[in-house]
Structure formats: C-alpha cells, structure tokens
Biopython code that builds the backbone (N, CA, C, O; Angstrom):
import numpy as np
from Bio.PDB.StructureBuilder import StructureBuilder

atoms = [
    (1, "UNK", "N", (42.086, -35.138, -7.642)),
    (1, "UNK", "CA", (40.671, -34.960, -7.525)),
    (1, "UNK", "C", (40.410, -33.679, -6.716)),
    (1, "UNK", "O", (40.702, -33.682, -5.520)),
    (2, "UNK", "N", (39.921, -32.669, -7.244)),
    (2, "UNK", "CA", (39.168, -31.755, -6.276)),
    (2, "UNK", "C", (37.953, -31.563, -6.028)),
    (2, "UNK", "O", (37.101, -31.921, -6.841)),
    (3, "UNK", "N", (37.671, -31.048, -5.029)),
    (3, "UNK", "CA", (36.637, -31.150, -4.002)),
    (3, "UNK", "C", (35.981, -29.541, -4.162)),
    (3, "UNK", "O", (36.854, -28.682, -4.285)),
    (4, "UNK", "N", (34.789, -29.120, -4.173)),
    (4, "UNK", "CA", (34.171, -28.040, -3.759)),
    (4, "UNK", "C", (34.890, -27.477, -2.369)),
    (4, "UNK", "O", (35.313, -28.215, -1.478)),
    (5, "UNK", "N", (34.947, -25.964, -2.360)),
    (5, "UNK", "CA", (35.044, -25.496, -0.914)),
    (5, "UNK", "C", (34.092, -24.758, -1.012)),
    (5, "UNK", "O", (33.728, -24.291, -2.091)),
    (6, "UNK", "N", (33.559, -24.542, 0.038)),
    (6, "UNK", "CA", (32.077, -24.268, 0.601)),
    (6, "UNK", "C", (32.719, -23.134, 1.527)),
    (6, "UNK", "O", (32.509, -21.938, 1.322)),
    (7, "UNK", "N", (33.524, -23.622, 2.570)),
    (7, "UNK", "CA", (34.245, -22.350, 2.916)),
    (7, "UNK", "C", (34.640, -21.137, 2.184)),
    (7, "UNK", "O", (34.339, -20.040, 2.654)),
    (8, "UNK", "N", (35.163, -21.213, 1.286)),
    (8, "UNK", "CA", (35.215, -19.877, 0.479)),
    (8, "UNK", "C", (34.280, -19.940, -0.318)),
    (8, "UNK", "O", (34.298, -18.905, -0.985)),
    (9, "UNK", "N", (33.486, -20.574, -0.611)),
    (9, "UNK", "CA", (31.901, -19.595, -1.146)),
    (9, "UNK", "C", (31.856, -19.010, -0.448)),
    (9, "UNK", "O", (32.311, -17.877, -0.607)),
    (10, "UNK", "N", (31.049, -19.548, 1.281)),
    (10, "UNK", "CA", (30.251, -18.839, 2.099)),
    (10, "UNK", "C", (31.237, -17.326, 2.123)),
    (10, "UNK", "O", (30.850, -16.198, 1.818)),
    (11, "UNK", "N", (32.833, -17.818, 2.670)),
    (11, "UNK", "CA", (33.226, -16.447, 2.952)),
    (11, "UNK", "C", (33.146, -15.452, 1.810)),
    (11, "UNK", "O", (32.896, -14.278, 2.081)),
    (12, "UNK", "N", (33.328, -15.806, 0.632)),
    (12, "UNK", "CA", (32.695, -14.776, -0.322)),
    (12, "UNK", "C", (31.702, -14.112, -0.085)),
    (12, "UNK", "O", (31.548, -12.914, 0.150)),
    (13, "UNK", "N", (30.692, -15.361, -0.193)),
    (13, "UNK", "CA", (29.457, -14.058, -0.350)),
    (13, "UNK", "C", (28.608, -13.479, 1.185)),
    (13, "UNK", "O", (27.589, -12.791, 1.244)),
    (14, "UNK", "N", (29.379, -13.994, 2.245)),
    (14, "UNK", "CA", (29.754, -13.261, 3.038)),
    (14, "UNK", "C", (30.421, -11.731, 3.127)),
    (14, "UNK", "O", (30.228, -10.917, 4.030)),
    (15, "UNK", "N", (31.049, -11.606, 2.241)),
    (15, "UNK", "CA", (32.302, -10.243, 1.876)),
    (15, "UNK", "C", (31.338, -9.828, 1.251)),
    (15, "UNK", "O", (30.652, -9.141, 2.008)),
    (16, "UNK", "N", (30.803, -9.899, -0.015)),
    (16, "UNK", "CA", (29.944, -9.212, -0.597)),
    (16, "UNK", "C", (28.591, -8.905, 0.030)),
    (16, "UNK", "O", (27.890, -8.061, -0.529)),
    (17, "UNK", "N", (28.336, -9.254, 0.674)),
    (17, "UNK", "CA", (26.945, -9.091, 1.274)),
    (17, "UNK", "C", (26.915, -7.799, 2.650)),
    (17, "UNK", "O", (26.108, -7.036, 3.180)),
    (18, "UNK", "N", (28.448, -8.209, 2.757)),
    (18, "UNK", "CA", (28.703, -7.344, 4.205)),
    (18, "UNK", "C", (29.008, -5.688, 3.289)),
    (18, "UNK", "O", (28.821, -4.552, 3.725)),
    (19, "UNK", "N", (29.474, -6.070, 2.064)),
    (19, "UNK", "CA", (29.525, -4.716, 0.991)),
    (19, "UNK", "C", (28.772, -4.098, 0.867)),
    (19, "UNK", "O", (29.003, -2.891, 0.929)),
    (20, "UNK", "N", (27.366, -4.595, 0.607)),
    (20, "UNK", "CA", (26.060, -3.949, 0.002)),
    (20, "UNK", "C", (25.554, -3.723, 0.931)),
    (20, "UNK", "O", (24.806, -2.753, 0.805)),
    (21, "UNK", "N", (25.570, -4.420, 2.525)),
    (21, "UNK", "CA", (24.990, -3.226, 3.805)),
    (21, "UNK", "C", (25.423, -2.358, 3.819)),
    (21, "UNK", "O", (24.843, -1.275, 3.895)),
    (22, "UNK", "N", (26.833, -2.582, 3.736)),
    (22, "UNK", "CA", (27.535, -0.742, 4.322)),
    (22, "UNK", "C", (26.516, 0.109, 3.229)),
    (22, "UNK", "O", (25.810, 1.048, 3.597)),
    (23, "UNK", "N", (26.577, -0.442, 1.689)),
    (23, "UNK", "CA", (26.439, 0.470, 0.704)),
    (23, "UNK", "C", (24.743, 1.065, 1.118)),
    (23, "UNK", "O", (24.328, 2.216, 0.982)),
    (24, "UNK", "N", (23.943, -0.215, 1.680)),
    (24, "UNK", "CA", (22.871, 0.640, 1.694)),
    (24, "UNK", "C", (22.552, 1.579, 2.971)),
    (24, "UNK", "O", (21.854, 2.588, 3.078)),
    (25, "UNK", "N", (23.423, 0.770, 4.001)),
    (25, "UNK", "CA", (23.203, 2.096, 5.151)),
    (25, "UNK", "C", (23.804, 2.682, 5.013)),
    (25, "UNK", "O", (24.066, 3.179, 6.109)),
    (26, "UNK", "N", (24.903, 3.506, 3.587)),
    (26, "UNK", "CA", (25.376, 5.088, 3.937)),
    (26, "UNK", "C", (24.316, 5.436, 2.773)),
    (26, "UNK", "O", (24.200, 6.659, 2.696)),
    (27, "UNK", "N", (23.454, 4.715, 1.784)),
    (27, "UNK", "CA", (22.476, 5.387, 0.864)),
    (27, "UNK", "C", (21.170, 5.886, 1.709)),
    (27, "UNK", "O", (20.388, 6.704, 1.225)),
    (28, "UNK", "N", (21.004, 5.342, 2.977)),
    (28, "UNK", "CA", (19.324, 5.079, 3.417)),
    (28, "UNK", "C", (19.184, 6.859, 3.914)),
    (28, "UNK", "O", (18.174, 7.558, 3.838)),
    (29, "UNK", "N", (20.802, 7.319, 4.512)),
    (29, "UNK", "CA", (20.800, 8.837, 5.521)),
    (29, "UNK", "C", (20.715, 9.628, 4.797)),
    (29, "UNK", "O", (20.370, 10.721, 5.246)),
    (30, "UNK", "N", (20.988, 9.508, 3.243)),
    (30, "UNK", "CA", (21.344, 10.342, 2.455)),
    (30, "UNK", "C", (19.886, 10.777, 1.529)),
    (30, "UNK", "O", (19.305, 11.851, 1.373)),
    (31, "UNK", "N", (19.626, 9.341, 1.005)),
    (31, "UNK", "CA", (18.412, 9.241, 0.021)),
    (31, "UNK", "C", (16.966, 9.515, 0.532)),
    (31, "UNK", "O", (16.295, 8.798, 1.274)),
    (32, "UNK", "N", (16.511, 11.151, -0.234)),
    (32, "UNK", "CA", (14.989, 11.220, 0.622)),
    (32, "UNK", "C", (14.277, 10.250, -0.018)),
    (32, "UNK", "O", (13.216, 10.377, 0.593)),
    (33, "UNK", "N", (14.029, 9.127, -1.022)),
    (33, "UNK", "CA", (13.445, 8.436, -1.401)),
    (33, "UNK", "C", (13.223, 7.494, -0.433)),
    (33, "UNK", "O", (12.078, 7.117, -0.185)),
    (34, "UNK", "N", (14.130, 7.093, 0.113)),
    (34, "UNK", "CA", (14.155, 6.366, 1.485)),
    (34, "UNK", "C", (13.576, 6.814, 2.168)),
    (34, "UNK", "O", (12.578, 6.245, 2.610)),
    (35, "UNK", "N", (13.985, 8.170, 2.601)),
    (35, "UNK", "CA", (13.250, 8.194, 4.001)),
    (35, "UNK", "C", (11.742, 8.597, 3.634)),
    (35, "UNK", "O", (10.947, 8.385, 4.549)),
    (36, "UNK", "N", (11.151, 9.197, 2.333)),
    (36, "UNK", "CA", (9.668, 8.790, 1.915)),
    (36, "UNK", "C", (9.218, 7.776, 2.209)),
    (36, "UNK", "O", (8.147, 7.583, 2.784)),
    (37, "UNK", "N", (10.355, 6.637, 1.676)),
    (37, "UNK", "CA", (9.137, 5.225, 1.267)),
    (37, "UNK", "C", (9.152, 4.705, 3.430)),
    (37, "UNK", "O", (8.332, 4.087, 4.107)),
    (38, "UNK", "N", (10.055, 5.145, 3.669)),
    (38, "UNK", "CA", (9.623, 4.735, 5.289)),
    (38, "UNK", "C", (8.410, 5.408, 6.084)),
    (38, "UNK", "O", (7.506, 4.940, 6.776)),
    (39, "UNK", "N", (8.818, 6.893, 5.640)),
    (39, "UNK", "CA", (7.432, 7.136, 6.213)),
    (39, "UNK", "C", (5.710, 6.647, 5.323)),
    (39, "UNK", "O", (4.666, 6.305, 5.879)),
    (40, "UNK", "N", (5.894, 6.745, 4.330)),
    (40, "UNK", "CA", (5.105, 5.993, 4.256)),
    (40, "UNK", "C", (4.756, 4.021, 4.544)),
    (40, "UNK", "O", (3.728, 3.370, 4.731)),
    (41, "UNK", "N", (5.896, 3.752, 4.463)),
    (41, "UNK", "CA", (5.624, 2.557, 5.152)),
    (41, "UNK", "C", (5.163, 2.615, 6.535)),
    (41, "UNK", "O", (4.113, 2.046, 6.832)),
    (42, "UNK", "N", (5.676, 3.091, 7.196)),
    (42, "UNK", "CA", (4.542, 3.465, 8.803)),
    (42, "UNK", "C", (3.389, 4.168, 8.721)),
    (42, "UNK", "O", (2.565, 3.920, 9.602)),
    (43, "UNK", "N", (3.094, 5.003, 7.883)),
    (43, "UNK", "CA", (2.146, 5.467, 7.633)),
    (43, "UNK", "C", (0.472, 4.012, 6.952)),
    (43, "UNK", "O", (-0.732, 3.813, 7.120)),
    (44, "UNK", "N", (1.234, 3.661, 6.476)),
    (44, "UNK", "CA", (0.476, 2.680, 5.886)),
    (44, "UNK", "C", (0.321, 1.641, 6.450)),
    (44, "UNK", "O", (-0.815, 1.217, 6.240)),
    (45, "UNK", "N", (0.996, 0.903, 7.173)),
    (45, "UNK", "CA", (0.895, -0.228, 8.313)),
    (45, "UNK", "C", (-0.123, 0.310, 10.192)),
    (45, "UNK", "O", (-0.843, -0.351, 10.941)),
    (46, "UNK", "N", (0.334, 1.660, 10.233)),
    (46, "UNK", "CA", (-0.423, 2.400, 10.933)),
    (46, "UNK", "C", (-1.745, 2.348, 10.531)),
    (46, "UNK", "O", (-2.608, 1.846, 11.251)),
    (47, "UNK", "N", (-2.033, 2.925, 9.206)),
    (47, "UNK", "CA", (-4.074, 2.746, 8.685)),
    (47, "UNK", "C", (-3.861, 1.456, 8.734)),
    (47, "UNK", "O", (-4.103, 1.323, 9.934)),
    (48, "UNK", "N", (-3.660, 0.642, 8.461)),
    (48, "UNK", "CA", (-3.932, -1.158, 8.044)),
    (48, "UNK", "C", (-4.505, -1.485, 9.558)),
    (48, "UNK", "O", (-5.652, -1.823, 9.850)),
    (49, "UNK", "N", (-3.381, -1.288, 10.435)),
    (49, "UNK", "CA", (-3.376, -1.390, 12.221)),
    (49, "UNK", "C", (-4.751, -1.403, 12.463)),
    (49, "UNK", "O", (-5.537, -2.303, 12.758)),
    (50, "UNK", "N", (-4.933, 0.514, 12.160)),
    (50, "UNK", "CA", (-5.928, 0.635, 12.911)),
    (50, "UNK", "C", (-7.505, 0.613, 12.479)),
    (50, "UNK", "O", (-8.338, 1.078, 13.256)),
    (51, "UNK", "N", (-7.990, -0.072, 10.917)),
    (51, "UNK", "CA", (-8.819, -0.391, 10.506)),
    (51, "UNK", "C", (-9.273, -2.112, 10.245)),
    (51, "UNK", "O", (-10.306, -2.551, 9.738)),
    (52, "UNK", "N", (-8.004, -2.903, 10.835)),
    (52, "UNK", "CA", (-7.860, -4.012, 10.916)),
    (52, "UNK", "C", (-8.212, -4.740, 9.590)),
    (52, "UNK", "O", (-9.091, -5.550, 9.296)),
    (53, "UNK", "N", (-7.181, -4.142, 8.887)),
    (53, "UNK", "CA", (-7.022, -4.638, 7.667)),
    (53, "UNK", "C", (-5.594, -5.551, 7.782)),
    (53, "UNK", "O", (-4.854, -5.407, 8.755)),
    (54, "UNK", "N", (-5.221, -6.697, 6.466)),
    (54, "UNK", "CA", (-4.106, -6.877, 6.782)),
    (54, "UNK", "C", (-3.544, -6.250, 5.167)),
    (54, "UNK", "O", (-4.219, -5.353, 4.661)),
    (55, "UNK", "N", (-2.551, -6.666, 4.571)),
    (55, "UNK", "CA", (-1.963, -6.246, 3.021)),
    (55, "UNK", "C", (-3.110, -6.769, 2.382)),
    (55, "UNK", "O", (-4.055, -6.099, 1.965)),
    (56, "UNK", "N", (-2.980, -8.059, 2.320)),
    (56, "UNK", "CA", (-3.862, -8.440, 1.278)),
    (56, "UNK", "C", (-5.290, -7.927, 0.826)),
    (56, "UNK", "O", (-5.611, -7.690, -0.338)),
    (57, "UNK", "N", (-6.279, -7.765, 2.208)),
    (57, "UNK", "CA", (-7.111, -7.360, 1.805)),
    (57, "UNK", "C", (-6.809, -5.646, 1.247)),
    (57, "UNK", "O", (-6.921, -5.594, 0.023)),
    (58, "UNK", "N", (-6.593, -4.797, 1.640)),
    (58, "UNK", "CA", (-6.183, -3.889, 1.538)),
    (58, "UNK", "C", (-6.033, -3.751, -0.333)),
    (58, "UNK", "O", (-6.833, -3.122, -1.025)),
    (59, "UNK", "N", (-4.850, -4.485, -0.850)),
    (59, "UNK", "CA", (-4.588, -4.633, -2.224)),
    (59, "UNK", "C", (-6.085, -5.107, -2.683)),
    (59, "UNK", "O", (-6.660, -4.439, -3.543)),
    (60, "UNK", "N", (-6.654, -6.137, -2.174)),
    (60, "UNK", "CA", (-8.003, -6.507, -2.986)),
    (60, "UNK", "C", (-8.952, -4.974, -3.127)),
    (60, "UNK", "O", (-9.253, -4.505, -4.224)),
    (61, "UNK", "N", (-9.389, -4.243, -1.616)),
    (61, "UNK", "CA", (-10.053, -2.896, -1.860)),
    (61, "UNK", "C", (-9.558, -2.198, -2.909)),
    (61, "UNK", "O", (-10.422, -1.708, -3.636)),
    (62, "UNK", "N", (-8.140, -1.955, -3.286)),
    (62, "UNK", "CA", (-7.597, -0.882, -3.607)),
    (62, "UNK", "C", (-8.348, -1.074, -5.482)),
    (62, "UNK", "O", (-8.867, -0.330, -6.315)),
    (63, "UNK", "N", (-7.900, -2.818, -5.345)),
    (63, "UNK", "CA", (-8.185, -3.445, -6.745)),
    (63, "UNK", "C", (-9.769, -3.185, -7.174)),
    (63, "UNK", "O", (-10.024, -2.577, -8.214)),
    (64, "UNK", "N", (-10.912, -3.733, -6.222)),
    (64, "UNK", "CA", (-11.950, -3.211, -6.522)),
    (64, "UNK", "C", (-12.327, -1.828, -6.956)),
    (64, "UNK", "O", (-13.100, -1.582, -7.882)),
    (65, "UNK", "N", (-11.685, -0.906, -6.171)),
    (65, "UNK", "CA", (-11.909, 0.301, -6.541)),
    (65, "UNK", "C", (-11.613, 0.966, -8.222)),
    (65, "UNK", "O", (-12.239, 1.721, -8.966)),
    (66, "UNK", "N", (-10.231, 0.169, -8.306)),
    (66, "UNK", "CA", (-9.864, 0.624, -9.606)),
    (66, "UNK", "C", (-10.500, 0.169, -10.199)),
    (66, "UNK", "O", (-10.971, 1.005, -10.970)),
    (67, "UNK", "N", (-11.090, -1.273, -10.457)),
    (67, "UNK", "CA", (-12.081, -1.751, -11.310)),
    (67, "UNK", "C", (-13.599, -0.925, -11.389)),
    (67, "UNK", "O", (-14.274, -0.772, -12.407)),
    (68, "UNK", "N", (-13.898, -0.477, -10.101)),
    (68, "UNK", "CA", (-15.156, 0.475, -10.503)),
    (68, "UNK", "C", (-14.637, 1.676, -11.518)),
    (68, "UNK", "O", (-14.980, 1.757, -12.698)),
    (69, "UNK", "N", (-13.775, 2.564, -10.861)),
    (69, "UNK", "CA", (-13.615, 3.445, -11.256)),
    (69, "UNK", "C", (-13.382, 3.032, -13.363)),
    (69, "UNK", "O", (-13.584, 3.953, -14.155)),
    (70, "UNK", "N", (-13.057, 1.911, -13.774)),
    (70, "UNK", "CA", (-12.749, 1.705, -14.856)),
    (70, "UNK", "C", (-13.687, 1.224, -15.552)),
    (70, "UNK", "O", (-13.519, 1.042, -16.758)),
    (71, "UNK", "N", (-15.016, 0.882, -14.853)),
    (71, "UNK", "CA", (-16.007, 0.455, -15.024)),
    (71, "UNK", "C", (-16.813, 1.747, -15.610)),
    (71, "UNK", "O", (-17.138, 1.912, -16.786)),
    (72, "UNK", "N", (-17.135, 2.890, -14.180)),
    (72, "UNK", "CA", (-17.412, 4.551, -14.448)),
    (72, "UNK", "C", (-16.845, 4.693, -15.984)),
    (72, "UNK", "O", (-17.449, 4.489, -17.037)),
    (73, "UNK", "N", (-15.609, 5.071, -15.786)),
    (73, "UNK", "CA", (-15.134, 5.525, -16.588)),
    (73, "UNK", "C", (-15.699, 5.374, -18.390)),
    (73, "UNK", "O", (-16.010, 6.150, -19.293)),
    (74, "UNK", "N", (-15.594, 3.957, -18.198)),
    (74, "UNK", "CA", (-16.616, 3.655, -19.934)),
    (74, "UNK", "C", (-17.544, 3.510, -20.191)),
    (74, "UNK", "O", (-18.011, 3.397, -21.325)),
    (75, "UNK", "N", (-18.217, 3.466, -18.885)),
    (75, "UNK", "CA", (-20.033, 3.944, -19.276)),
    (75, "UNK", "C", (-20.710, 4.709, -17.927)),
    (75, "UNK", "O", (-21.478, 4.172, -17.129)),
    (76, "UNK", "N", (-20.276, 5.952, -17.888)),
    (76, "UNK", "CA", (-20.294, 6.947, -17.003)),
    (76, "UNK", "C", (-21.800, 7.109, -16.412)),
    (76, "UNK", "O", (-22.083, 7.484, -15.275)),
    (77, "UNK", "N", (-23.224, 6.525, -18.049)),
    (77, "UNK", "CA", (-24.110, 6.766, -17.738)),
    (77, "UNK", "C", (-24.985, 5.349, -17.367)),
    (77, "UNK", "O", (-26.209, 5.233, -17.321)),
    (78, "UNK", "N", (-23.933, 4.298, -17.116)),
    (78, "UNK", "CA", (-24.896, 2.984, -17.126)),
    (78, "UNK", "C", (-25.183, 2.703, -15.511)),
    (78, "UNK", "O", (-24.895, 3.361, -14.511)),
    (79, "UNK", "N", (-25.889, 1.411, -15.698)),
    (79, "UNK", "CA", (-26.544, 1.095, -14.168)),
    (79, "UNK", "C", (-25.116, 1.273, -12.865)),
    (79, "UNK", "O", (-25.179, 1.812, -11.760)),
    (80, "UNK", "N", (-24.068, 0.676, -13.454)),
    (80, "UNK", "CA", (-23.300, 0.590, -12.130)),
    (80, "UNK", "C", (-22.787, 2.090, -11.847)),
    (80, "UNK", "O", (-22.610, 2.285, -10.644)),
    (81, "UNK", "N", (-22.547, 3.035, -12.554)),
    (81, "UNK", "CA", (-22.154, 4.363, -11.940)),
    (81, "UNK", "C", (-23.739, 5.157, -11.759)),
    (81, "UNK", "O", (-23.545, 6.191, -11.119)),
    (82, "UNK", "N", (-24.742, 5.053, -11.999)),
    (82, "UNK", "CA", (-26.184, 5.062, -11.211)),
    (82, "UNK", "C", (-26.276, 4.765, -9.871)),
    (82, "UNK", "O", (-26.478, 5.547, -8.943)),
    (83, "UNK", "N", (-26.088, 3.388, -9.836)),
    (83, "UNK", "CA", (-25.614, 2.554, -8.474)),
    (83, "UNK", "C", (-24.865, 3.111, -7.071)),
    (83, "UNK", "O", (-25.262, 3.386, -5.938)),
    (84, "UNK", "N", (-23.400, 3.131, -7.849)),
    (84, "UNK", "CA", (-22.062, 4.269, -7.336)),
    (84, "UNK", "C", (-23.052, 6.018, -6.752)),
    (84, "UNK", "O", (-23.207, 6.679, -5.725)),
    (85, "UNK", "N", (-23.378, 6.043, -7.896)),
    (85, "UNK", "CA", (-23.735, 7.737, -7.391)),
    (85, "UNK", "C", (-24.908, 7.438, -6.053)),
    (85, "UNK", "O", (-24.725, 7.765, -4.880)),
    (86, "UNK", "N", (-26.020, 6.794, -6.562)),
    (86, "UNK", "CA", (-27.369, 6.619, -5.294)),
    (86, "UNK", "C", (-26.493, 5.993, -4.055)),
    (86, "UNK", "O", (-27.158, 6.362, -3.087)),
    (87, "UNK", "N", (-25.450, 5.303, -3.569)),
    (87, "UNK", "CA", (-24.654, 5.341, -3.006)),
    (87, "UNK", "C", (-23.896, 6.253, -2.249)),
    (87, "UNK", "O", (-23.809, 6.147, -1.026)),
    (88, "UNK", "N", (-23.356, 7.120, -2.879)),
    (88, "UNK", "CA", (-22.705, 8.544, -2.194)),
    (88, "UNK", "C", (-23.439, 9.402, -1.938)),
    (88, "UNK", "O", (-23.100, 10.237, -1.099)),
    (89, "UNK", "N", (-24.622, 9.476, -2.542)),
    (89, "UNK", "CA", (-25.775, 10.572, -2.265)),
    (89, "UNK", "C", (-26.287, 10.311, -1.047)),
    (89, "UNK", "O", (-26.354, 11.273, -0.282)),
    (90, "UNK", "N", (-26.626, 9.372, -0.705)),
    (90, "UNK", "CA", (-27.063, 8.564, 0.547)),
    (90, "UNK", "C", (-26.040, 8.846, 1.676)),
    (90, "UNK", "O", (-26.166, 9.383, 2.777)),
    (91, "UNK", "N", (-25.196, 8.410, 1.157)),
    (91, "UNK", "CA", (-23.830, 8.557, 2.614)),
    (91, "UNK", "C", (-23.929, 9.701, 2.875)),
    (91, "UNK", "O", (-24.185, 9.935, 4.056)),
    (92, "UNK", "N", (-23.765, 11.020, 1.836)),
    (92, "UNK", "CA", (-23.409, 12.360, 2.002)),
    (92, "UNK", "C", (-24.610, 12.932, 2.831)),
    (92, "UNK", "O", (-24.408, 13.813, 3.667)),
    (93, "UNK", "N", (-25.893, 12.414, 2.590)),
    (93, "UNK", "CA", (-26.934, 12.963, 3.116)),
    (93, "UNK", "C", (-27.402, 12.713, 4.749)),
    (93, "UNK", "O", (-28.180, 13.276, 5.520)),
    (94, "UNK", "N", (-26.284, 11.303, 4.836)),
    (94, "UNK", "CA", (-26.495, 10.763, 6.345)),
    (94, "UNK", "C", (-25.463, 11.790, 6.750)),
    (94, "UNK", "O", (-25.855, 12.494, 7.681)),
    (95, "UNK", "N", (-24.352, 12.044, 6.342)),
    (95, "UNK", "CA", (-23.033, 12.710, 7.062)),
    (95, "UNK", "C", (-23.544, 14.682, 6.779)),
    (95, "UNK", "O", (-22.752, 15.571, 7.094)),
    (96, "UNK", "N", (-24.770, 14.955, 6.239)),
    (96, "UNK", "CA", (-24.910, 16.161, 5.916)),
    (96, "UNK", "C", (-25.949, 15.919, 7.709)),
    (96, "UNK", "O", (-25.489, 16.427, 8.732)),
    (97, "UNK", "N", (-26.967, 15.299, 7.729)),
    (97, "UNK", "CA", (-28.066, 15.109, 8.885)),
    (97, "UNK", "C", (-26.945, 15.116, 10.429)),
    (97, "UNK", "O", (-26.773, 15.672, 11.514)),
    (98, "UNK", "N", (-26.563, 14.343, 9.768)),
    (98, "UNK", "CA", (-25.453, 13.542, 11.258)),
    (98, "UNK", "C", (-24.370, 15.147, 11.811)),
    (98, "UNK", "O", (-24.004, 15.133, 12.986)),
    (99, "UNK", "N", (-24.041, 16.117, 11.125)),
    (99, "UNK", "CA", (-23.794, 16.941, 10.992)),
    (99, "UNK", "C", (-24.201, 18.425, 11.580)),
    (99, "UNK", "O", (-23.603, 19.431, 11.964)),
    (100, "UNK", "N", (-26.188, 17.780, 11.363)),
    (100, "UNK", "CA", (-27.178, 19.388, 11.656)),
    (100, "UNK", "C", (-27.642, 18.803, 12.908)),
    (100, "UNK", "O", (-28.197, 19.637, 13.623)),
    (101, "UNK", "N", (-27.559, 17.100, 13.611)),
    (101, "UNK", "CA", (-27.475, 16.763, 15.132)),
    (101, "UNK", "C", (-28.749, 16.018, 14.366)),
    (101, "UNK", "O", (-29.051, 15.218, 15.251)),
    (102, "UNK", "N", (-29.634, 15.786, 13.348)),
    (102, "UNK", "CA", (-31.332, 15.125, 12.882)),
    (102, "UNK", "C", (-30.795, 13.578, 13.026)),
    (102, "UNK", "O", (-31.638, 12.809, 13.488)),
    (103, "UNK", "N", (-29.592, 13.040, 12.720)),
    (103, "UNK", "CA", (-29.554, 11.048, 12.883)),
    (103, "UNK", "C", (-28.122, 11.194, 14.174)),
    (103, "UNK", "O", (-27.274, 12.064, 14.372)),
    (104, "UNK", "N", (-28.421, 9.916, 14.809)),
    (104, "UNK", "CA", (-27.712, 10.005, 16.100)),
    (104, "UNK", "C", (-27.261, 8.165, 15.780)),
    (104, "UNK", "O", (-26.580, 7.545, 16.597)),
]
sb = StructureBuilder()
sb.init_structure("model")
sb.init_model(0)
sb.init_chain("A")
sb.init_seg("    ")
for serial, (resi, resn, name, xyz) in enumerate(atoms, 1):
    if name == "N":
        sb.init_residue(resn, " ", resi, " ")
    sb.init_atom(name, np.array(xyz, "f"), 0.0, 1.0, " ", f" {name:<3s}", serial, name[0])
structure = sb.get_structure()
C-alpha cells in the first residue's frame, strides 16, 4: 500500500518556487519594463493617497469617463456632450476669473 508524501511535494515546489525568485530578481535589475511599471506603481498609489481615493473607486472614475467620452464620441452634437461642454466652459471661466484675482 502506498501512501502520498507531502514531504516531497512541499519540497518540490519549494525548489521550484525558490527558482522563479532568483529568476525574477535577476529579471526586475535588468528589465526597464519593470522598473516603469514600479514607478508608476508609486506614482499611482501616491495620486490615489493623496486625493483619497482607493483602486476601486478610481477604476469606477476612469470607467465613467470612458463611457462619456464614448457617449461624445457618437453623438458629438446631442444633449450629453452640450451638457459636458456648458460644464468645462464654466470651470474654465471660474479658473480664467480665479486667475485675474475677480472670484476668491
């Protein structure tokens, strides 16, 4: 009758696992893709930080946005990009005032 060993699983995939660190910490010094996606990973946890966002919402904004913009996009001249524009016109005109010292 034999029995499972569990001991040599674990130490297996123990061995292999201890393989694919080495492999990725001699890829991480080497690969600028890496060291991109890190700086942007601090980069991006940094804005999240300091607008007190967490991921999720963050992905929901990002999602809304694309949905406007896809919205714009196929009816460039209907109520919701009307909407969108009397929107930015407004902001731009507070940040044009806010600017010449007229809103405080």
């Amino acid at each position: 009758m034999s029995r499972p060993h569990s001991l040599l699983k674990f130490k297996k995939a123990q061995f292999v696992l201890s393989r694919v660190l080495t492999e990725l910490t001699q890829n991480e010094s080497v690969d600028p893709n890496y060291q991109l996606d890190l700086e942007f990973d601090r980069e991006i946890n940094a804005l999240l930080e300091r607008y007190g966002y967490d991921a999720q919402q963050a992905i929901a904004l990002i999602k809304r946005h694309e949905a406007l913009e896809d919205s714009l996009r196929m009816s460039p001249d209907g109520a919701l990009a009307q909407i969108y524009f009397e929107i930015l016109r407004k902001k731009q005109s507070k940040v044009e005032q806010k600017s010449k010292g007229l809103v405080t």
